[in-house]
C-alpha positions, 0 to 999 in steps of 0.5 A: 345732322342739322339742315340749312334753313328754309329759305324766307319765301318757305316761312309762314311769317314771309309771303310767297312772292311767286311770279304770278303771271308766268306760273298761272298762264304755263299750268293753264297751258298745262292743264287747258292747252285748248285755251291757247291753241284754239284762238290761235289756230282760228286766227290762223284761219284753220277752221274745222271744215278746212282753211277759212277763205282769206286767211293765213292758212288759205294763202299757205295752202294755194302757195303749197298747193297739194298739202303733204300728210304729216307736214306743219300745215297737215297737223294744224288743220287736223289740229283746227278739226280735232284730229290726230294734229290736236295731239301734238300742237297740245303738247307742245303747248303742254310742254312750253307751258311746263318750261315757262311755269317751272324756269319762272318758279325756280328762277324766284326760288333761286333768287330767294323769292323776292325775299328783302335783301338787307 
């Protein structure tokens, strides 16, 4: 039983020509969601004492009004002060970051990884 070829980008005489980018940013998502999360919660105006007057988030919580446990904005200020919301809004960022590193890099594989096309 003979196997296909490797294809160009697998070979020590071709360059990997990976997405850079996209792959470095999803598995720094992946690995330190913190990097992503934490800016954007604080320029949300989610702060570790509660909504940072001014902001966003203290707009949102005087049009809510009393803020229901669980709900979007609960998780992100619990997210903002490293409770229960830092879990789940780093997840998801873990799991955007999964989606964008692995769709980029199977995209390149697919298309031949930038291999010259004669």
């Amino acid at each position: 039983m003979t196997f296909p070829p490797f294809p160009a980008c697998a070979r020590a005489d071709h360059a990997l020509k990976i997405p850079l980018i996209p792959v470095v940013a999803g598995l720094t998502a992946v690995v330190a969601p913190a990097i992503v999360t934490a800016p954007i919660l604080a320029a949300l105006g989610f702060g570790a004492a509660g909504p940072v007057a001014g902001t966003a988030a203290a707009v949102a919580q005087g049009v809510l009004g009393n803020v229901v446990a669980g709900s979007p904005f609960a998780i992100a200020q619990s997210a903002a002060m490293g409770g229960y919301g830092a879990a789940i809004i780093n997840g998801v960022v873990q799991g955007a970051g999964l989606l964008v590193a692995g769709a980029s890099s199977a995209k390149c594989l697919i298309s031949g990884c930038g291999e010259d096309k004669k």
